[in-house]
C-alpha positions as a LaTeX table, in Angstrom:
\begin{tabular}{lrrr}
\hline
Residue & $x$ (\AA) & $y$ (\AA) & $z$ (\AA) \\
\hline
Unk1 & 84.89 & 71.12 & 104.18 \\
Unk2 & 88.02 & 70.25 & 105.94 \\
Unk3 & 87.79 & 71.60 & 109.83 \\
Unk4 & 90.80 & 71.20 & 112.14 \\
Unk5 & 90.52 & 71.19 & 115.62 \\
Unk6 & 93.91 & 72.39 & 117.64 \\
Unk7 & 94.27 & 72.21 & 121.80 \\
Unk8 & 96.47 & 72.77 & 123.99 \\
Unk9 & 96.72 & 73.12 & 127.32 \\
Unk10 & 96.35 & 76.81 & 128.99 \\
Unk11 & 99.80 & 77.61 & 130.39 \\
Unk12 & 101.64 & 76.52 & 127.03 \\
Unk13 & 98.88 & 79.05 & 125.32 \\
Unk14 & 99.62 & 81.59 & 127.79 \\
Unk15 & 103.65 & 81.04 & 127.63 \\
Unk16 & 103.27 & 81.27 & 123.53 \\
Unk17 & 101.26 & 84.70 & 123.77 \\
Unk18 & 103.62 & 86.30 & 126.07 \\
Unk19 & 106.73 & 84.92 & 124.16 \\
Unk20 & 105.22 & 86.68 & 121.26 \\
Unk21 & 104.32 & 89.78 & 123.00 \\
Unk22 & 107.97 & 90.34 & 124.13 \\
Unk23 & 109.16 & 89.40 & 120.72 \\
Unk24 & 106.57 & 92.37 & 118.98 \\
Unk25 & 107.83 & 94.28 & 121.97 \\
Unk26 & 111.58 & 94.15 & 121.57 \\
Unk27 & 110.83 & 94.78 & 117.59 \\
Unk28 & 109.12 & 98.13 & 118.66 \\
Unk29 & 105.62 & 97.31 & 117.05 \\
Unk30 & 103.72 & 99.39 & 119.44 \\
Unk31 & 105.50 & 102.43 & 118.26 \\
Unk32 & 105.17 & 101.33 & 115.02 \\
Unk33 & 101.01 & 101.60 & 115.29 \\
Unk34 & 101.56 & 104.99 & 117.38 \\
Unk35 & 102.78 & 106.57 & 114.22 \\
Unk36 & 101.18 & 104.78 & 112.00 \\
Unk37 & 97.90 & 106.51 & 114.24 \\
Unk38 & 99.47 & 109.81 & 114.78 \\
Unk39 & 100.25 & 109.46 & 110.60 \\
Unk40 & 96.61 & 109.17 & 109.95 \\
Unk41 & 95.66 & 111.73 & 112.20 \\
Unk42 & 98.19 & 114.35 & 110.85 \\
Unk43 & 97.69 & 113.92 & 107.01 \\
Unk44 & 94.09 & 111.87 & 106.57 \\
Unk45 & 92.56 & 114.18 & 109.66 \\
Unk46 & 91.50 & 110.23 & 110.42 \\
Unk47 & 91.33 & 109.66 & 114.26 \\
Unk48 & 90.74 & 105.44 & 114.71 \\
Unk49 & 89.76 & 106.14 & 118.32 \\
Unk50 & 86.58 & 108.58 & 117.39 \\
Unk51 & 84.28 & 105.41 & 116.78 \\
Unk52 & 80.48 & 104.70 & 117.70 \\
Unk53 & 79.74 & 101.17 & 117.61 \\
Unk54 & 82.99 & 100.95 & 115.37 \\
Unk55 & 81.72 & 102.85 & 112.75 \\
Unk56 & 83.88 & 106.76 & 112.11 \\
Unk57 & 81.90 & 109.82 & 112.91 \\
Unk58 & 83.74 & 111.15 & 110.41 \\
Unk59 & 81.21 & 113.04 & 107.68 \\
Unk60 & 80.11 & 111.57 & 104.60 \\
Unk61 & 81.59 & 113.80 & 102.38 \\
Unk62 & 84.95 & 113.70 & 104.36 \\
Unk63 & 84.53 & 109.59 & 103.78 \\
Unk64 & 84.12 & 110.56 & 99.56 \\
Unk65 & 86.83 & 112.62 & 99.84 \\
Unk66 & 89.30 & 110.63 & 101.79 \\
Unk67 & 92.59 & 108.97 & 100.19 \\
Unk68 & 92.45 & 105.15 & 99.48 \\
Unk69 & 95.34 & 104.20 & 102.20 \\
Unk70 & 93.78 & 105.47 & 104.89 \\
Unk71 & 90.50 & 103.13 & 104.07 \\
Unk72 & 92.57 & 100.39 & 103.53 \\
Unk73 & 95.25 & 100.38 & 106.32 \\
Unk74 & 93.16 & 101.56 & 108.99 \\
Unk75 & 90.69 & 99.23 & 108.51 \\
Unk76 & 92.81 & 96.45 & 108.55 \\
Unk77 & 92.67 & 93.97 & 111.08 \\
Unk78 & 96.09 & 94.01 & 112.15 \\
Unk79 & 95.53 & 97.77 & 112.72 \\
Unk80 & 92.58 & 97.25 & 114.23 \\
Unk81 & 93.50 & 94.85 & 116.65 \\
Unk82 & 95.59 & 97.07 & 118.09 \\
Unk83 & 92.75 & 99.97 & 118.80 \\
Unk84 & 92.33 & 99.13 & 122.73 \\
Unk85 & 95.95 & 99.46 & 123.07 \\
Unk86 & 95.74 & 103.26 & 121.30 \\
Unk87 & 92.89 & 103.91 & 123.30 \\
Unk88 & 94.10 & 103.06 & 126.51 \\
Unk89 & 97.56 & 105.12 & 125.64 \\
Unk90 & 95.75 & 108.35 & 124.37 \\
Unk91 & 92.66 & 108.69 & 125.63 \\
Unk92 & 93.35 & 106.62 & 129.32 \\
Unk93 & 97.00 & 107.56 & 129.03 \\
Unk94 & 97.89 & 104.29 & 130.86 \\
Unk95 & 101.81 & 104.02 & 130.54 \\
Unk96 & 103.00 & 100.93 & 127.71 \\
Unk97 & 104.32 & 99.19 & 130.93 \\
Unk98 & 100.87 & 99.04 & 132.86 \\
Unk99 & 99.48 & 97.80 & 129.23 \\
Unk100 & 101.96 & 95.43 & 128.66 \\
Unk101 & 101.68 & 94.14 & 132.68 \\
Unk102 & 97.91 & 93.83 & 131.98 \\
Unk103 & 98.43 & 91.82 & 128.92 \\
Unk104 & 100.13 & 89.44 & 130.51 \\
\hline
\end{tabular}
């Protein structure tokens, strides 16, 4: 197996992560996963934020009966990485510029 090893030092990690975050900021991709969330919500009756232990409460025979892009988007990981920022906005309702400021 071929393992690579990558460093850098902290502040050019922490310069690249918040160079990115204004970048997926200015692009408007936390909007973007707000209606993708609200979308799921509204049609699937799928709500991301109702997890135990990260598994849906949603019934089994709701889960049988569910459409195939809500299984596969939502479960994604680039959906899913963004869960703590969904919870925080609709469940905490902390503003997108105390999120952002925390980010950073």
């Amino acid at each position: 197996p071929l393992i690579l090893w990558l460093d850098a030092d902290i502040d050019v990690i922490d310069e690249r992560i918040n160079r990115r975050l204004t970048t997926m900021e200015e692009k408007g991709i936390f909007e973007e996963i707000e209606q993708l969330y609200e979308f799921f919500v509204r049609e699937y009756g799928f709500d991301a934020l109702c997890t135990e232990n990260g598994k849906e409460k949603m019934e089994e025979k709701e889960k049988e009966t569910a459409p195939a892009p809500y299984i596969s988007l939502a479960h994604g990981f680039g959906f899913q990485a963004f869960i703590p920022w969904l919870r925080a906005k609709y469940k905490a309702h902390v503003t997108d510029a105390v999120q952002i400021a925390r980010i950073r």
